[in-house]
N, C-alpha and C positions, 0 to 999 in steps of 0.2 A: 351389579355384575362384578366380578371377582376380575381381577388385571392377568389371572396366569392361570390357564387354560388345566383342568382336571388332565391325569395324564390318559386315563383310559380316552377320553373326547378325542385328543390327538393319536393313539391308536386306530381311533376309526374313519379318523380323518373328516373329522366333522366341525373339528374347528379350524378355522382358515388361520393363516401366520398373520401375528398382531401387522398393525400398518405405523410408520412412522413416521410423525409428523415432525417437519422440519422446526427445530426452536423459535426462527428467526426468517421472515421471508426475504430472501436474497435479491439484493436489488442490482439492479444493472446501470441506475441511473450513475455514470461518470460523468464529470463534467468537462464541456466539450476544452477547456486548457487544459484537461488531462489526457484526452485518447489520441493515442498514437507514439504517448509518451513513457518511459519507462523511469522511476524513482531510484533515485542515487541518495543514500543516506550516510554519514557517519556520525563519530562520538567524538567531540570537543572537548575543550578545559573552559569555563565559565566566563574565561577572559576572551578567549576564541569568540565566543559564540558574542558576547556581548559586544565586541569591536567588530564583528559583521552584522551585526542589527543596526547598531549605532551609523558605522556607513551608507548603509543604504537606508536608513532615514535622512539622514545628512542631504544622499543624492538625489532622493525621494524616487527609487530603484525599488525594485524588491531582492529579497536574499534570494532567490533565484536565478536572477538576473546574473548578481552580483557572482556566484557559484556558477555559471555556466563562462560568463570572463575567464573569471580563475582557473577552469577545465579547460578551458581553450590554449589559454597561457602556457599551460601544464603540455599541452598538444603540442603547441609551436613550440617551447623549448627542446620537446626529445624527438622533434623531426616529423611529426607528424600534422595533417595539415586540421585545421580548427575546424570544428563540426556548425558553428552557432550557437542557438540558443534552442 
């Protein structure tokens, strides 16, 4: 069977419109330390990022942790009140 339909066939409406199948089946499974939570990302210098790893092995923290402090910080500095973690 040919992938693309003769044009007279679709004139007469005898070939139904191709179906599409998703590449990749979308899954839903988050994991439950993710839902309800929304991802704050940025871009470091090598030394950033290696002296927040390094701490929070040190404190045996995770860099999450350690980035929700520091968000917090960031809060009570400019008047605003800390959210948590």
């Amino acid at each position: 069977m040919s992938r693309k339909p003769s044009f007279a066939n679709l004139r007469s409406g005898l070939v139904s419109a191709p179906t599409v199948e998703p590449a990749f089946a979308a899954t839903s499974a988050v994991p439950a330390s993710r839902q309800g939570r929304k991802q704050i990302a940025g871009f470091f210098s090598p030394e950033m990022s290696f002296a927040m790893h390094t701490l929070a092995r040190r404190q045996s923290r995770s860099l999450q942790a350690l980035m929700a402090e520091a968000f917090n910080d960031v809060l009570r500095k400019h008047g605003e009140s800390p959210i948590g973690d």
